[in-house]
Structures are given as structure tokens and as C-alpha cells.
N, C-alpha and C positions, 0 to 999 in steps of 0.2 A: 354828439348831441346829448346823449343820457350823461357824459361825464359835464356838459356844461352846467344840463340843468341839475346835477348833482350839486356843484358847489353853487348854484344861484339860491337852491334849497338853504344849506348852509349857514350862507351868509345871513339870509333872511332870519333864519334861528339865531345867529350869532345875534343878530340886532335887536331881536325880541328879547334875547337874553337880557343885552345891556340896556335894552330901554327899562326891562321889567325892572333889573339890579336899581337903575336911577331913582323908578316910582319910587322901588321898596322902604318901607319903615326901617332906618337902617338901627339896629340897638346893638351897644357895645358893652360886653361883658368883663370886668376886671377880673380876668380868674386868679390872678395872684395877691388880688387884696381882704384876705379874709376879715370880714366885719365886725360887728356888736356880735355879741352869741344872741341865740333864740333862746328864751326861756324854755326848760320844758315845762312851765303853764301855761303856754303861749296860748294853745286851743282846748277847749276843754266844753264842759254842759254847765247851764246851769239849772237848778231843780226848782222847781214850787209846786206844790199841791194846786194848782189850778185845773180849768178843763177833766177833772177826773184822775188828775195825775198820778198821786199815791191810791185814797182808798178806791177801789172803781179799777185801777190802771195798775201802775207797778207794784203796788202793793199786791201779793197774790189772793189775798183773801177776797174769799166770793159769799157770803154774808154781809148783808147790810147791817149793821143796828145789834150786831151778834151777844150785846150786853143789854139788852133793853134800857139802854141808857141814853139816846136820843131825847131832847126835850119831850118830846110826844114818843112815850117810851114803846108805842107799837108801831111806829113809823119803819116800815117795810115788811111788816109782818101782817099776815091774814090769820085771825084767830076764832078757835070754832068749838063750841062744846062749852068748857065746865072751864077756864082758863082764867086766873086771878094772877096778877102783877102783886111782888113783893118788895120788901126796900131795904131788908138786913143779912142782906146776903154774904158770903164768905171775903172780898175784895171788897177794900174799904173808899179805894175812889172810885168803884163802879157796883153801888149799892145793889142795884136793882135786877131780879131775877121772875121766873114766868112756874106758875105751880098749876099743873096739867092733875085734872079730880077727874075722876069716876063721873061721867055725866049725867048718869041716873038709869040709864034704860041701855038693854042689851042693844039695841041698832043704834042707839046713837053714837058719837066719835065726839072724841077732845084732840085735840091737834093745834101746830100751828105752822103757816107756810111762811116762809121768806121768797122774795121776789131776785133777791141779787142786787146787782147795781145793773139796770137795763134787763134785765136776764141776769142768768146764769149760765156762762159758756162751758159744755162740756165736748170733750172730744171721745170718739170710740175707742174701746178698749184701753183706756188710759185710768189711770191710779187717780180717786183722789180722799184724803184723809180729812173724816169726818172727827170731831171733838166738841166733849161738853164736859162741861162741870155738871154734875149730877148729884141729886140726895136723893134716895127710896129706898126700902127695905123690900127687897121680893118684886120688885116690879119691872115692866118690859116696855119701852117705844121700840116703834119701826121706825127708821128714818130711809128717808124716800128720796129718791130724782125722777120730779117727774116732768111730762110734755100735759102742758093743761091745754094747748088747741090739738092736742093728738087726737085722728080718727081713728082709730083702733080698737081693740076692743080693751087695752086701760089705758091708763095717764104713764102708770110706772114706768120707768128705763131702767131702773133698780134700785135693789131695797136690800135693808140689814135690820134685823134684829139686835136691840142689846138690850143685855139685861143690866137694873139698876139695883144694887145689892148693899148697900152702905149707908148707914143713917147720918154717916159725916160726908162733909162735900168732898168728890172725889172725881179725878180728869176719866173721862171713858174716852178711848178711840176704837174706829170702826173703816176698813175700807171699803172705798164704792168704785165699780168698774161698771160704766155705763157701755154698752151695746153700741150706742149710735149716739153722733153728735148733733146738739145740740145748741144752739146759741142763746137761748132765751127759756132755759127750765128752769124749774124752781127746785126749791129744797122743802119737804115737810115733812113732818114730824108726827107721828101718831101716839098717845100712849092706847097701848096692848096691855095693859096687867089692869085690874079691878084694884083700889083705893088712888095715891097719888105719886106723883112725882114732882122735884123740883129741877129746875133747868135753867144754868147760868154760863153765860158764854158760848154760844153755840156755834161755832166755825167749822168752814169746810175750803180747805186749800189742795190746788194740786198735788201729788207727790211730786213729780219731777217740776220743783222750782227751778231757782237758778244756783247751781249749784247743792241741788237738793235737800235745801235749810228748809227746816219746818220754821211756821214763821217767816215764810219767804216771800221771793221778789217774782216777778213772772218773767218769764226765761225768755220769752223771744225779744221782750221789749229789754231788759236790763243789754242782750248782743249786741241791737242798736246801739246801745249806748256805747259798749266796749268796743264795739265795729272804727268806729273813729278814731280808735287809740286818743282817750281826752288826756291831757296833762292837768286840767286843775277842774273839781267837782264842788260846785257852788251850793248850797242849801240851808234852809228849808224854803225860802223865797227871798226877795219878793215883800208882796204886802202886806201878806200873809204873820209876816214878821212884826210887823207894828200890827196888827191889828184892826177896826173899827171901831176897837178902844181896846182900853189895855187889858180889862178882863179876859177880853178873846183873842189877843196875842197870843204868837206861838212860845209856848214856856219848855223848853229844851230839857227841862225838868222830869216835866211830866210826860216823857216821850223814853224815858228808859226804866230798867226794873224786869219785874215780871209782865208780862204783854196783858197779860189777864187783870190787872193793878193800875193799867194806862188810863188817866181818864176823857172822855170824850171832850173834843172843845170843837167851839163854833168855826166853821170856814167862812172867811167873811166874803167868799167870792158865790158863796149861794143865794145870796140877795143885792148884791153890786149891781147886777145888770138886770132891772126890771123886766129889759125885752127878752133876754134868756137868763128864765129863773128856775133856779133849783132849789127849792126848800127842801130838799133832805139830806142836804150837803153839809157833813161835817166830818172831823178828823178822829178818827182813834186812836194815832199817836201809835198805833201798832207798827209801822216804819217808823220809828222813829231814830233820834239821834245816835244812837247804836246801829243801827241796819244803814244809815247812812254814812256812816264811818267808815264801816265794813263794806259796801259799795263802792267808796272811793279807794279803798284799799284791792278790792277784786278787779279795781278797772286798772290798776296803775297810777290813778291823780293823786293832785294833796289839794285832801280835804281843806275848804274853803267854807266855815261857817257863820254866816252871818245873825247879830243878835239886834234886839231890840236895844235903842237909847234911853229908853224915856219917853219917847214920843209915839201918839197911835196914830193913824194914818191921816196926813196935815189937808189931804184932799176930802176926808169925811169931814174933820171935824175943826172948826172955825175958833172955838173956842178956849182959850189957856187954860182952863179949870181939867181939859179933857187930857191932858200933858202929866209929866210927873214934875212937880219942881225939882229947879236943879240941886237943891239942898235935902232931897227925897230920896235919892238915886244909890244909895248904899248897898240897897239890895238887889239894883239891876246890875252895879259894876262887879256884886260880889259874884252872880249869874256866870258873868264875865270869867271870871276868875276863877270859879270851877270848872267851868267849861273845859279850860286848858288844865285842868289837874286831870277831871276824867281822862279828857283824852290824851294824857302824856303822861302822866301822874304815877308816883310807884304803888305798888299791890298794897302797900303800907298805907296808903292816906285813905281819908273817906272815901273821896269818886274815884281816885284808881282802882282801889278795893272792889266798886262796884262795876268797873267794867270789866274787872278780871272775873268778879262773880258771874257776868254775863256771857262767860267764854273765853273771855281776850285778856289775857295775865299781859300781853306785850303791848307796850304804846302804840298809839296808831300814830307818833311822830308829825304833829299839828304844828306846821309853820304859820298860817296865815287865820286871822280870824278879823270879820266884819262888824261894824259898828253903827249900824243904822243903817235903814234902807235906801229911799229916795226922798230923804230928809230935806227943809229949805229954811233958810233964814237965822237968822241970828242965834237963835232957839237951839239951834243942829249943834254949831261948833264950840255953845257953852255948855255943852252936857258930853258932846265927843272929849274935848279936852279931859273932864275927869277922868274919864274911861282910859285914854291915851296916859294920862299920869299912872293909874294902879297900874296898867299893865306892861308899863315901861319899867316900873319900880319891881316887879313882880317875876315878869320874862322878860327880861331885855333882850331878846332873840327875838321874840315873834313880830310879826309884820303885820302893820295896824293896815286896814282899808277904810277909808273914808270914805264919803259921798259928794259927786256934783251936783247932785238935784236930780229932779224926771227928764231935765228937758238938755239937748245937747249943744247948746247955748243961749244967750239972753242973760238977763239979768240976774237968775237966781246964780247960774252959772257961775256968770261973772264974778259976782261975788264970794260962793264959796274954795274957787280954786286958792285964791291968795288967804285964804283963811284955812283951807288944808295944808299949805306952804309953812303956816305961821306955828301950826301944832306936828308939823313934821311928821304928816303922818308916812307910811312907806309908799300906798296905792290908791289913787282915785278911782271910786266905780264912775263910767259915764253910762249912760243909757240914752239909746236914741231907736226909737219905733220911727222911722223917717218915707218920705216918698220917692220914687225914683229919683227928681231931680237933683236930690237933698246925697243921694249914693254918689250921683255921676259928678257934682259936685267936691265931693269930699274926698276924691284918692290922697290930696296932699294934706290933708287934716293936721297931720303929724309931724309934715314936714320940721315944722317951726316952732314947734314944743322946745319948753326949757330942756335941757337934756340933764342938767342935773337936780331939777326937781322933781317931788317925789313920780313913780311911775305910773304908768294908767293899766286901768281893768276897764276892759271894753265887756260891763258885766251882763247889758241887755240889749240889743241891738238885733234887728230886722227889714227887710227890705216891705213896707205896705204900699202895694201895689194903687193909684189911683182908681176909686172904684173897685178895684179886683182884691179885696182882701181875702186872697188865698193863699198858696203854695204854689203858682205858678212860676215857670219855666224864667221868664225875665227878669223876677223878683232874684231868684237866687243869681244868674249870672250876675247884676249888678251887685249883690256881697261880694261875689268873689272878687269886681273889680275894688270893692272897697278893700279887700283883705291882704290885696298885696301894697296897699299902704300903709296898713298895720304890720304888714312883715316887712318892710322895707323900714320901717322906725322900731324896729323889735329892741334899739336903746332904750325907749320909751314908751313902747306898749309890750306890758307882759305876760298879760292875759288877754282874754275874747272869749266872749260866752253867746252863743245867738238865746232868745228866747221869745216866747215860751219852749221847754222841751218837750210836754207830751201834751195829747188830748182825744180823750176819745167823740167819736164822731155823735153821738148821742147826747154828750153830757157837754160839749164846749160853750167858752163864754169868751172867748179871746182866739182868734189868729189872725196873721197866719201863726203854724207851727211846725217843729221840727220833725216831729213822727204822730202819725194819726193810727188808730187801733178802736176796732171792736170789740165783742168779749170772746173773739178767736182769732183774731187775725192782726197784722199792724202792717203799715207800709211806712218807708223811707222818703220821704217829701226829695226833691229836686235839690232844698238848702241842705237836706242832709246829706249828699252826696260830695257838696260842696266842702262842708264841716270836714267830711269824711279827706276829699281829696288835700286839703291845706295839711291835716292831723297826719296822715301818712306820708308827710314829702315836706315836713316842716323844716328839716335841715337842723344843722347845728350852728350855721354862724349867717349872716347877710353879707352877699356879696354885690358891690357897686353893680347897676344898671340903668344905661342911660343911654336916650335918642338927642343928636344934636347935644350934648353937655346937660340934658337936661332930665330927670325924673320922668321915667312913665304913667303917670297920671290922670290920663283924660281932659289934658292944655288941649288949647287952643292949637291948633297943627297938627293934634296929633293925631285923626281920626279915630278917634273913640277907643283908642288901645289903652288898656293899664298893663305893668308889667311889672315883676320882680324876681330876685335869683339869689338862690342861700346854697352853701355849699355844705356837705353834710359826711361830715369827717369819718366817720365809721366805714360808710359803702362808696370813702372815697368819690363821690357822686355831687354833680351841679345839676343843681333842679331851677327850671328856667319858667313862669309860669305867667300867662298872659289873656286878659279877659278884651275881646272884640268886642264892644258895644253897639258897634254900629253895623248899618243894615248890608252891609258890602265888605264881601271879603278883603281881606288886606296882605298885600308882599311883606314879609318878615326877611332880613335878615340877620341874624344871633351870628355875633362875633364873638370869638371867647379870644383876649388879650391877654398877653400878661403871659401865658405858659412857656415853659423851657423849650427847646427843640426837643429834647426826648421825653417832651409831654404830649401825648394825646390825648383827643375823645374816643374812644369807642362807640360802638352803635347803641342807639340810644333809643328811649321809649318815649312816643308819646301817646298820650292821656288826652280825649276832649269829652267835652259836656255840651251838646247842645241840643235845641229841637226845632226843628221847621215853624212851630206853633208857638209862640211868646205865650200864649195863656195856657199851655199841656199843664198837666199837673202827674204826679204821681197820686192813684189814688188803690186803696184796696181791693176792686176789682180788676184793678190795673195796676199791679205795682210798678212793674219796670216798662213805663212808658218813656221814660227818658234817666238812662244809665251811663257812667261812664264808658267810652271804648275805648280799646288799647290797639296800637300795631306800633310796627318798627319805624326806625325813622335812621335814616344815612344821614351824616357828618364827613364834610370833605374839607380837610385842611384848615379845622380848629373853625369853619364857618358851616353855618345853616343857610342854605337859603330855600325858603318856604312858603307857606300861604297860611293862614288862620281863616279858619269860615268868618261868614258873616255870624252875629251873634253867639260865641264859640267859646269855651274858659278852655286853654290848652295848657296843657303840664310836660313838659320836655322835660326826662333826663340823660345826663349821657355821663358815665364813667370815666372817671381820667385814669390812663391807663400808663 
């Protein structure tokens, strides 16, 4: 009897087997047709000073306004006593400096306080370096951190004395090791000595940056970025790059040199969004194209810099007067053209001269540079062309990027791709801020791209959620399932940039975004993990995968599955990667074809991303609400057979052995 119902057991198993096997999504892997190669700028960031991104964010400096050179030149500053503003001061594109007098009376005080960006974040027993340009003969400020809602008996967290000794301008430093942290102190300044002092450039940055550059970048946020292994680093925007007119475009210029010599310009994202406004939003150009060099250099990428054409930004301004005519343009293409001296150029020319002065004697080996942002209409491709002629005649090596417009088709679209065909540029930027259905839509985007025209940069692209414009949990699965369309055409797309990259939660005017940070703390959004999982498991070449003959792309039949698979020549390794869209789990099975008999898989790892909750988010009290997990995963006789959750991004690798 027990041996009967043994095999009745059995069979029953057997037949669930084969019923399940029948359900199952069956996908067939070509392991012996290795593909297109994957660029290594396939995944990468891209940068713009938005949402607080440089000053406020990566930028480490925690002084606002540290030049008094702000239109409203005490804008972040609290000033008290005997305090007169000057305008011939020692640095000749940042005039303007703060002359602290004798107030008149022994209990009175001259002083001035900086507020930070939000505050001023500091951590306990941490380093951080105080700096000023100073004149005085004999005389003494305190310089302070203090907690101004502190109940205690002071404000102070701590304080330094320096003395100001030199009737010519000269840098003083001082370090401060604060007690206990802090998210929101300020910085002030007392003078202590009877007659004056003057005071220019007043900064206070961490010691331990990133990499511990004075002048530096803020450490936890710059490992986000390096966290991803990025292949190509996009910068300095964005909009920001054309401007709201052309005075207050980003001039690439004025972003190198002495840091103390940079001069402030306008961020035109501080008055864009009336409903969230920040008027005292602007740039000091202290990261600037130098520190961004040098950051794509720290991360691994190639640098990817984008310049102004001639045009300020075509959604402010209606008018051709606000444009530069095309017969104007000598000094934007020349822009152009140092650009790539600086950064390649020998010790011997002017701009190499000047980046070797600033540290760097060796090239930073610049393949790729951009040529307008989200340009449209006829206007774009008669001013890209001169640009495309100097610097074809100039570097016949480097690789021009063009632009499709804001929008990721329609009409403007339409028309500029055949007009970047026509000027042969190398790379189209597209961009598309889209809504889910616009993702679930798109896995075959690329299918049916010309394969030998030029290639695409997927340079701004986001999943916005209907109503939920955050960071949440469904937003990013549906990238992933767009991204194994973009790897599955890696002939044709050789780049991807998600954006926006940063923003802190205080200062934002745009998400979703990639990592959110206050003035201590940052988290990893949901897409970041995603960015993270493609970046690390990119492969070396595309390897065929297909259901029924056909692409996994979220067709019709094919319940909501995308899928792709690149084999990745170094760790010898097939990375098999698969986004469930849909509400119900699904039977997988992965057939790997094509290998020899004395070719195996070894045991292999899978990677998933998912969360119970389509709206979770990661947030800073909550970083690791939804993180990748790993375990093992068995391969028996070159096939998978398995399950993918419902709403699920999985990463299979397994080793041929």
C-alpha cells in the first residue's frame, strides 16, 4: 500500500512537472553566438548642478556666499556691529570682500554669521578646515561653530582663535573639531583685536573629502557615484548649459584657475520653478571643469562634456534676438576648441599649461565632447554644423554628440535625427522623463534603429510615476525592464545616463532622482540600485535571447517579462537578466544552446530587486528598504528551470566552466 501510494505521489509530481515545464516562459540562450560588444560607456551618470547638486551637495564646501559676491552680496550672511562691504579686493573676478571695525564700545561685538546651505552639517570629532584671505596688522577673530537653538549654557561647539598679522592679503587656516553633530550650525566669525580687519573668501570644508583634496567633493555622495562602476560621466548639465540667456550660461572658462579667482554665475534653476523657489541659488564654479575631469578620472568614466551652441535655453526664450547668430559663433566654437586643448593638450600650449598648473601635467584623454543641450529646430543643426566642421578639421578623433530634442519623439524629433545623419555626427543624446506606460511600451525602442547610423546616448531618461513623482519601487523595476532593450541593441545604444543625479531633500526642484542627501546623510533610491545592478554585470558582448524566435520585450504573450543576456569574456560568465512586470509570478526556463559537450555552467548567482509595496521608496531614515539579495541558484544540464516573482528585476549568473 505505502509503495503504491509512493509512486501515485510521483507521478503526480512528474505531471506537475511537465504541466509546469509546458506553462513555463520558455527562453532560449545562444551561448555560442557572441554579439555586438557593450561599450564601456554603456552605463554611466549624468551631472547638473540642479536640486543643490554641486554647491549645497557634492561640492564639499559648507559656506554659502563665501566671496561676498552674491548679487545681494550678504545674502547668507547675518551681520552685526561695525561691518562695511568692499569692492577692490585682492581676486579680480570676485571683487568684493567684508571689513570687520572696532565697534565703538567695549561690550559691543562686530561679527558675521553664515547660515550654510540649510545649515551647516557637522559630525562629532571630525576635522574640518577653516580658510580666509585676510589683511590686518595685529589683530585677532574667533571663528566659531555654533548650535543657535542650543539650550545650554552657549551656542559654541567650538572655536579657534587666529591671528591676523599682514597688511597684504594673505590665506590663514585653522582647524575645527566639533564635539557633537550637528546638522544645521552655523559658522561666525568674531573680530577679537581693537581697530580692523579685512575678510575675503571665507570657507570651511571637511578634511576628509573625497579623497582628501582640499577643494573637494563630499565623500559619501562622490561612493554613490563610484558605487555603480559608471563608464561615461556627463557634465555640467543639462540647462544649465544654455542658460536663461546667454550671460548666465555655464562658461567652462570661468570654472578653472585659482578657486578663489572663479566667478559666481547665476543657476537658472533658482527661479525656473516658482512653486519651488530658491533665490539664493547660484554657482561658484568652485567644482568646476577641473574637479569634474578629475572625478571622471577617480570614477573610471570618459569624461563626456557638454557646451553651449549659441543658443540659451529655446523653452525661456521665444525670441531670435536672445540666440547668437550663426555668423557670431567664433567664440563659442573657439570655447570648443580649448576645451579639448585643456583637457588633452601638451604642458606646452596655453590650456594644457593651465591644467598641468592646476595639478594634472598628464591629459585627462577626452574622447567625447557635446554640442548643445536639448536644442530644437532648424536653428540647432545650423550652428552644430560649424562646431562639427572646427572640430573635425581640428581632432579628427573625437566624437561629436548631437542632440534629438527634449522630447523622445514627435515632430521636433523627427526632424532632427535625419539632420544629425546629415552632419554625421558620432552620438545622439535622447531624453525622455516618461510615464510608466511610455517604459512598458518601449523595451523594443531599438530594435529597428539604423544600425549603421550614427549611435545613441540615452543622456536623460527616468521612469515618472503617474501622480507618484518619486522614487518609488515600480518606477525603477520598469527602467530595468527598459534597460535590457538598451543592452540587448548595445550596436546601437552606447551610452545611458538616468537623471537627475543628485538632490538634496531641502533644496529640490525636480524628481524623481538618483540619490537624495541632507547635510549628513544621503540614500540610494531604488533606481540607484538598478543603475548599480546593469553597471556591475554589464558584460563584454550581447548574447542572443529569445521566447518563441522572438525578443523579450513586454509583446503581447509574453506576460510582462523583459529579458536580456551578454556574456562577459574576462570571468568567463553569462549574465541572464530579467524584469517581471507583472502582478504574478512567472515559470522561467533559461536554456543556454550552442555549448560544446565539455562546456558547462557552474552554479550560478542570482541577484533580485523587489518589494511587496510598488510605492516603497528608499528614503534616509530608511535607507535599505528595498536592496538587492543574493543566493545560489542550481543549473542542471546547461537548463534553468525557475520562477521569477511577481514584480521582480533578476540577474542570473552562472560561469562556464
Amino acid at each position: 500500500m505505502n509503495k503504491h501510494l509512493a509512486f501515485l505521489s510521483a507521478l503526480a509530481l512528474s505531471a506537475g512537472m511537465n504541466l509546469n515545464a509546458q506553462n513555463a516562459n520558455n527562453m532560449v540562450i545562444q551561448a555560442n553566438k557572441i554579439g555586438a560588444e557593450i561599450q564601456p560607456t554603456m552605463y554611466g551618470h549624468f551631472f547638473e548642478d540642479i536640486n543643490y547638486g554641486a554647491d549645497g551637495g557634492l561640492y564639499a564646501e559648507l559656506v554659502k556666499n563665501r566671496s561676498f559676491d552674491f548679487p545681494q552680496n550678504f545674502m547668507g550672511w547675518d551681520i552685526f556691529g561695525k561691518v562695511t562691504l568692499q569692492n577692490d579686493g585682492p581676486f579680480e573676478r570676485n571683487p568684493h570682500y567684508v571689513r570687520l571695525s572696532d565697534p565703538g564700545h567695549a561690550h559691543k561685538r562686530t561679527g558675521i554669521e553664515n547660515e550654510g546651505f540649510f545649515g551647516i552639517g557637522i559630525k562629532a570629532n571630525e576635522k574640518y578646515r577653516f580658510t580666509v584671505w585676510a589683511r590686518g596688522e595685529n589683530q585677532k577673530i574667533k571663528v566659531e561653530l555654533i548650535n543657535n537653538a542650543s539650550m545650554g549654557e552657549t551656542q559654541v561647539i567650538t572655536s579657534q582663535d587666529v591671528a591676523i598679522n599682514s597688511k597684504e592679503w594673505k590665506k590663514y587656516e585653522v582647524i575645527l573639531t566639533p564635539g557633537e553633530t550637528q546638522a544645521k550650525a552655523h559658522l561666525r566669525i568674531f573680530l577679537a583685536s581693537p581697530g580692523s580687519v579685512d575678510l575675503e573668501h571665507v570657507s570651511l570644508f571637511p578634511v576628509d573629502t573625497w579623497k582628501g583634496r582640499e577643494n573637494g567633493l563630499r565623500k559619501d555622495l562622490v561612493q554613490a557615484l563610484a558605487d555603480t562602476k559608471p563608464g561615461v560621466f556627463r557634465f555640467p548639465g543639462g540647462c544649465i548649459v544654455e542658460g536663461t540667456d546667454l550671460a548666465t550660461r555655464y562658461n567652462w572658462k570661468n570654472s578653472v584657475g585659482p578657486v578663489e579667482n572663479r566667478p559666481i554665475n547665476e543657476n537658472r534653476w533658482h527661479y525656473t520653478f516658482p512653486h519651488r523657489f530658491y533665490p539664493d541659488y547660484f554657482q561658484t564654479y568652485g567644482m568646476g571643469f577641473y574637479e569634474l575631469f578629475l572625478l571622471a578620472e577617480d570614477m573610471g568614466a570618459e569624461p563626456l562634456p557638454v557646451l553651449n551652441c549659441g543658443l540659451s535655453c529655446q523653452y525661456q526664450n521665444d525670441d531670435p534676438k536672445a540666440h547668437v547668430p550663426v555668423d557670431q559663433l567664433d567664440s563659442y566654437i573657439q570655447d570648443a576648441l580649448d576645451l579639448i586643448e585643456f583637457a588633452n593638450g601638451d604642458t606646452n600650449t596655453k590650456w594644457g599649461k593651465l591644467r598641468a598648473d592646476m595639478g594634472h601635467p598628464a591629459p585627462f584623454n577626452l574622447k567625447f565632447i557635446g554640442i548643445g543641450n536639448e536644442q530644437w529646430g532648424p536653428e540647432y543643426p545650423e550652428r552644430l554644423k560649424l562646431f562639427v566642421e572646427a572640430i573635425r578639421k581640428a581632432y579628427p578623433d573625437m566624437k561629436i554628440i548631437g542632440s534629438s530634442g527634449p522630447q523622445s519623439e514627435g515632430e521636433d524629433f523627427d526632424y532632427l535625427w535625419p539632420e544629425m545623419k546629415k552632419l554625421k555626427v558620432d552620438l545622439v543624446d535622447e531624453h525622455f522623463y516618461r510615464p510608466e506606460s511610455w517604459f512598458l511600451k518601449s523595451g523594443n525602442r531599438y530594435d529597428n534603429y539604423d544600425r549603421k547610423g550614427p549611435k545613441v546616448f540615452a543622456g536623460e531618461y527616468a521612469c515618472h510615476g503617474d501622480g507618484k513623482k518619486w522614487n518609488h519601487f515600480h518606477a525603477s523595476l520598469l527602467e530595468a525592464a527598459f534597460l535590457t532593450g538598451v543592452e540587448r541593441n548595445a550596436d546601437v545604444v552606447h551610452m545611458a545616463t538616468y537623471a537627475p543625479l543628485l538632490a538634496h531633500v531641502e533644496g529640490w526642484q525636480w524628481r524623481p532622482d538618483l540619490i537624495w542627501f541632507d547635510n549628513l546623510r544621503s540614500v540610494r533610491s531604488c533606481s540607484w540600485y538598478v543603475q548599480s545592478l546593469y553597471g556591475h554585470n554589464k558584460g563584454t558582448n550581447v548574447v542572443p535571447l529569445t521566447m518563441n524566435k522572438q525578443a523579450v520585450s513586454g509583446q503581447e504573450g509574453q506576460n510582462g517579462l523583459f529579458a536580456s543576456a551578454v556574456w562577459d569574456e574576462p570571468t568567463q560568465t553569462y549574465i541572464v537578466k530579467i524584469a517581471n512586470t507583472s502582478d504574478k509570478a512567472q515559470a522561467i526556463n533559461l536554456e543556454f544552446k550552442g555549448l560544446k559537450k565539455s562546456e558547462k555552467l557552474g552554479e550560478g548567482k542570482l541577484i533580485t530587486l523587489h518589494s511587496d509595496n510598488l510605492d516603497a521608496e528608499n528614503t534616509l531614515d530608511n535607507p535599505n528598504a528595498i536592496v538587492p539579495k543574493e543566493s545560489a541558484v542550481n543549473i542542471e544540464g546547461n537548463t534553468l528551470n525557475t520562477e521569477i516573482g511577481a514584480m521582480t528585476f533578476a540577474v542570473y549568473k552562472f560561469k562556464k566552466l
